[in-house]
N, C-alpha and C positions, 0 to 999 in steps of 0.2 A: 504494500500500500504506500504510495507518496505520500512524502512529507507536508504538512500545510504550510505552504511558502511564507505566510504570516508570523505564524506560530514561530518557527521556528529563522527566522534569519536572526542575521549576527546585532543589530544593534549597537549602542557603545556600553563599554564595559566601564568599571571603576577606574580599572589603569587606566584606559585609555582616555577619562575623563581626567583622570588626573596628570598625566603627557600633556595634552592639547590646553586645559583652561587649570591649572594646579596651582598657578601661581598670582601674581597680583598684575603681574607685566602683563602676562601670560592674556589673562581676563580682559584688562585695559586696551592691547593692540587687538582684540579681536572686536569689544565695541567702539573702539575707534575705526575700522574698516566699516562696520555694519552703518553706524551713524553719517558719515561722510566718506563713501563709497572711492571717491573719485578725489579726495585729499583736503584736505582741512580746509573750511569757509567762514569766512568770518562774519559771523549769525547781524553783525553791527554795519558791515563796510562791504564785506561780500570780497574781502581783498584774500587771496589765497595761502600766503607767504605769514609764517609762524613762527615761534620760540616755546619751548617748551619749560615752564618752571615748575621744574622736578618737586622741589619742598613744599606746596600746596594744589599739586596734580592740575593746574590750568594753563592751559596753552591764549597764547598771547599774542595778535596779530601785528604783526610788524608795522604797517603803515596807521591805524588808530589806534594802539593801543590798548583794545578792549581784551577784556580776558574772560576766553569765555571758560565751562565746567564741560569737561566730556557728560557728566550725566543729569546736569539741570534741564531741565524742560522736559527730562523723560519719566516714565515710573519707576529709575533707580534716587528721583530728586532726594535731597534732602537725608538720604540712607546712609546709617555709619556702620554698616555691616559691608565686611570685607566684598570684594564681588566676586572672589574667591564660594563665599558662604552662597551667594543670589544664584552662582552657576551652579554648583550641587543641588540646589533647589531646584531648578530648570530641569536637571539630570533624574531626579527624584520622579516630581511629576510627569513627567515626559513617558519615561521608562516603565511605570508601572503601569501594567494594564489597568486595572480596575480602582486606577488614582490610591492617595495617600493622605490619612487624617490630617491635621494639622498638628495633632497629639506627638503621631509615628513622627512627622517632616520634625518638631521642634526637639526630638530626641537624636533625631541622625544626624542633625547640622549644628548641634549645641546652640542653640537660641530657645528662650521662651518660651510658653504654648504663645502670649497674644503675639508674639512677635512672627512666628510660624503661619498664624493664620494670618495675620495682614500680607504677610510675603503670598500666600498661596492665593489670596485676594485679588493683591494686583495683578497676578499670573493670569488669574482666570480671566479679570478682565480684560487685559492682551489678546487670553484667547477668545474671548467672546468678539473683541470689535474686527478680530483679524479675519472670523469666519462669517460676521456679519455681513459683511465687504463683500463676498462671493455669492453671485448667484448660483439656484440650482439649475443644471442644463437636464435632457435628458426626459426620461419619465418617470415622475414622480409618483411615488406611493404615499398618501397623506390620510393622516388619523387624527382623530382626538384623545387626550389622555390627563390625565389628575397625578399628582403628585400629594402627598400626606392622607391624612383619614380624617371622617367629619369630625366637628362636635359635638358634645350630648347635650344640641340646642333644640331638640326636635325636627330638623329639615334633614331631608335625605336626599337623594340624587346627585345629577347634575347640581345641584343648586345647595348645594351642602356647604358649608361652611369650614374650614378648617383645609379644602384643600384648592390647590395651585394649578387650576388649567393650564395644558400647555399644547403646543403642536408637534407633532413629530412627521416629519418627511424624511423620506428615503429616495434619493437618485439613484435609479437603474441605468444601465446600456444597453445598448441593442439585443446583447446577448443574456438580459434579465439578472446579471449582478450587479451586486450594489456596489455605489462606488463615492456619494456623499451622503450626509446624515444634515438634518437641523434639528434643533429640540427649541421652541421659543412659548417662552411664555407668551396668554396674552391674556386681556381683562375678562374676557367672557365669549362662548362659544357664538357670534353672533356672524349676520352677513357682512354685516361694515367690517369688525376687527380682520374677517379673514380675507378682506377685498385688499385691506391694508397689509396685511402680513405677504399677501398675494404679490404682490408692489415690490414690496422690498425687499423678495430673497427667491422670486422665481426668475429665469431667463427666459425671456421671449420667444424661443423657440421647443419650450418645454410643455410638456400634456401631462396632467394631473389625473390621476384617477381616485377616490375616494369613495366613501360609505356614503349612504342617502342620506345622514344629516344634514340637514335643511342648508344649517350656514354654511356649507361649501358650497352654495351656487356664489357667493361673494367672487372664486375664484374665477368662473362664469363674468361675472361683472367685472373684472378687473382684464379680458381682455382675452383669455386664456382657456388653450382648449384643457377642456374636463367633461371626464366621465362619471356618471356616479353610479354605483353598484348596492345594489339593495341586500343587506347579509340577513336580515331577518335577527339581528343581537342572538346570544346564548354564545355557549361554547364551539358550538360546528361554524357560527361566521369566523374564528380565528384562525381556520386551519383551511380560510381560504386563500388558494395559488397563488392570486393576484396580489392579496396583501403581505405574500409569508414575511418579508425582509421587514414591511414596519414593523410588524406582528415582531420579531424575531428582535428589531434592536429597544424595541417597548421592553420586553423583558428580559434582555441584556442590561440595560443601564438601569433597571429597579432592582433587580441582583446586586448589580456594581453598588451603588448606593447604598441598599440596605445591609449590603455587608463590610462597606470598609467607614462608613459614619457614624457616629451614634444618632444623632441630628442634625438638621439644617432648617436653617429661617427660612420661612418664605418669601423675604425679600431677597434673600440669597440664592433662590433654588436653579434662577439664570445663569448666575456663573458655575455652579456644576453640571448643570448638564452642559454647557460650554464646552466644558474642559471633555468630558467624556466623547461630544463631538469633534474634537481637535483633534484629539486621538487618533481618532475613529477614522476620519478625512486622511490623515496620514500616516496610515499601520503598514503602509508597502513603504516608507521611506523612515523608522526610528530611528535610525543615529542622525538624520538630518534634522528630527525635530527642536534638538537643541539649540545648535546656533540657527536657525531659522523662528524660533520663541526668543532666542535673546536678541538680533535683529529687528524683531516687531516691537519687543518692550523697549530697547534703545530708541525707537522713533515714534512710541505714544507718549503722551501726556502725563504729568504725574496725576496722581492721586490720592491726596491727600486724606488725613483720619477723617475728618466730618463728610468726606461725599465718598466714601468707602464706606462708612454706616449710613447711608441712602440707601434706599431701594432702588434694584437697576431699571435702568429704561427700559420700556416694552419689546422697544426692538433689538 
């Protein structure tokens, strides 16, 4: 029997994380390539031509003067933790298939738990906005799905309180594998949110197919072909053909979750399913996920402690 190409390729190792990013230099020249690709610019003058002052790590452009930080205006801002410590993190989450507590991450890297979880925070939301960006091509498989369990307020359903609608799509190829994933929250199963969500992460030349819930005709109004399939709800509609791969990554990633977290917020539940997407997007390329996640975090935004305890956006 072959091997699962997945399963089994090589990835990066310890050693080999610790070879490539082990040191401080090490870290430093590679988010210096990722941030300014093409050689140092000066964020003030745009003048190319630098000095480097070694005793407070900012580089200083020759013609104004200005000195800029390799990691100000990114989500390493403001961080006094080595980038040695931020790239094992990277390594960590990356690596593990079915992600890693903030608990596990702040014992392996010697930091903190709160300090663990903000690190694994800003990760996630790197990787949220870097797979936000990309449309799905292709034919979609789209579901609905709930995140948590009600509470014992009296309302049952759909309409229950305590848990976290979200969407789940699945891109196929022509050959019926799957080849990207989204998981997005949104505020309610309706026609408008998923006209909207329709918008913002499908490719124009991609066919949707879904269940007869009503609010998928939004995708219909947004422009887009779709099909809807009537499953009749119970157990025999999940083990239908059409849908096996959302069916299949729906309880994949509630597995993943409820076995490596104890809990999660529900204003947090975007950035793990995030993460579990990001993954997922790129399980044919793991030792590439590293520096291609420290690339993305060198060129977002910081994120500072009071809009890290926000609730993330919808989309």
């Amino acid at each position: 029997m072959p091997k699962n190409r997945i399963q089994f390729q090589k990835g990066m190792s310890l050693p080999d994380l610790n070879k490539t990013y082990g040191t401080h230099e090490q870290c430093e020249a590679a988010l210096f390539k990722y941030r300014w690709p093409r050689g140092f610019i000066c964020p003030k003058c745009g003048h190319t031509q630098y000095s480097k002052i070694n005793s407070r790590s900012l580089y200083q452009c020759s013609q104004c003067r200005h000195q800029a930080s390799l990691i100000s205006g990114t989500i390493f801002a403001s961080t006094k933790l080595p980038l040695t410590i931020w790239f094992l993190a990277i390594y960590l989450i990356t690596q593990s298939k079915d992600g890693i507590s903030s608990l596990n991450l702040s014992r392996s890297i010697g930091v903190s738990a709160n300090t663990a979880l903000r690190i694994k925070h800003k990760l996630q939301q790197v990787m949220k906005h870097t797979d936000d960006s990309l449309k799905l091509p292709g034919i979609i498989q789209l579901d609905d799905a709930y995140w948590g369990g009600k509470k014992h307020d009296g309302k049952r359903g759909r309409g229950a309180s305590g848990k976290t609608p979200f969407l789940a799509a699945v891109s196929t190829n022509i050959k019926g594998h799957p080849t990207y994933m989204r998981l997005s929250r949104i505020k309610s199963f309706s026609t408008a949110e998923i006209e909207h969500w329709s918008f913002n992460h499908l490719h124009r030349n991609s066919i949707v197919v879904s269940d007869g819930l009503r609010c998928f005709n939004g995708v219909s109004n947004a422009g887009f072909l779709h099909e809807s399939v009537v499953t009749g709800g119970g157990y025999e509609s999940v083990e239908i053909p059409i849908f096996k791969w959302v069916n299949t990554m729906l309880g994949n990633i509630k597995r993943s979750l409820h076995g490596t977290y104890h809990a999660i917020s529900q204003k947090h539940v975007p950035r793990y399913l995030a993460e579990f997407c990001y993954r997922f997007n790129r399980r044919f390329r793991m030792e590439s996920m590293i520096p291609s996640l420290a690339c993305a975090a060198i060129n977002s935004k910081p994120l500072p402690q009071h809009q890290l305890k926000l609730a993330e956006d919808w989309w």
